[in-house]
C-alpha positions, 0 to 999 in steps of 0.5 A: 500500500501506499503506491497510488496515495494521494491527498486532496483538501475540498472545501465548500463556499457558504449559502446565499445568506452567507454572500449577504452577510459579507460586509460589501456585497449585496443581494437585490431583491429579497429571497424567495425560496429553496429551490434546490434538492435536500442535499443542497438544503438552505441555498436560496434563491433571489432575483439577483446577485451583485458582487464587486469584480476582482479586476475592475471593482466594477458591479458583476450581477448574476441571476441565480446561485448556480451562476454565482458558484460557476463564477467563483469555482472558476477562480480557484485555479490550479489546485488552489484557493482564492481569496477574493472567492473566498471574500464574495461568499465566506467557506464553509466552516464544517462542525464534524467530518461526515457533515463534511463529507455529506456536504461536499460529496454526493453518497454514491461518490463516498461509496465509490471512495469506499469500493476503489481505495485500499485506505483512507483518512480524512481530517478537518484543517484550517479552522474546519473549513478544509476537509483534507482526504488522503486515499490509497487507491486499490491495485488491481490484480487483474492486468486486463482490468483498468485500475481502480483509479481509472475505473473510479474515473471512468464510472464517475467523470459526468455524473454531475448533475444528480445528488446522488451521482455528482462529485461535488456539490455546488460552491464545492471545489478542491486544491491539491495538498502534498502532505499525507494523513498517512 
């Protein structure tokens, strides 16, 4: 063991009442309902959401959540975090592991993390906004079989768009981390 281990940190940007308490940013119009599944449960909608521009301190507005997670998700380039994301809606401060877990990842996608790796770890980090997962992925004995990372890829990549199925969920993202659990 120890062959495939890799290490990843995932964190999650707060909910629509997390951007409207940040202290500069604004929502216009009020929010008027839960629009998303139970795994997503306490995004709201609202008619819009404005937010000063990282290059230009210019007013972007955007019409739905979903468009401003897509926006801020994208800044996080490279395996890493952005402050000026993070500034526009504050991370995710988690209160246990498996709150974590449950928030950021669809159930089929921790199954899949079971069934495909030898071991893993997992552990909350900076202040419990971070959850840190280290994984040793299975070598598979069979030489005409895929192995178990690319069999995980293969049964996951662009199953996105259901609780259930996606990989992470909306305002989730990850940056890459060298240091091991084990």
């Amino acid at each position: 063991m120890g062959v495939n281990k890799d290490t990843k940190i995932f964190y999650k940007h707060g909910d629509a009442d997390a951007f409207a308490a940040v202290g500069g940013q604004s929502t216009t119009g009020s929010i008027t309902a839960n629009l998303f599944t139970d795994k997503e449960k306490g995004w709201k909608e609202a008619d819009s959401f404005t937010y000063r521009n990282e290059d230009n301190n210019a007013d972007i507005t955007k019409d739905s959540w979903k468009e401003v997670m897509a926006d801020l998700q994208a800044k996080h380039t490279g395996g890493n975090k952005n402050a000026y994301a993070e500034g526009v809606v504050p991370l995710t401060t988690f209160a246990s592991i498996e709150i974590a877990k449950n928030e950021i990842f669809g159930p089929n996608m921790l199954a899949a993390y079971d069934t495909h790796c030898d071991r893993q770890e997992w552990a909350l980090v900076e202040g419990d906004k971070g959850l840190k997962h280290t994984r040793d992925w299975k070598i598979e004995p069979d030489a005409t079989k895929d192995g178990h990372y690319a069999q995980f890829k293969t049964e996951h990549d662009g199953k996105h768009n259901t609780p259930e199925d996606y990989y992470l969920g909306l305002g989730a993202f990850i940056t890459s981390d060298s240091s091991h659990l084990f």
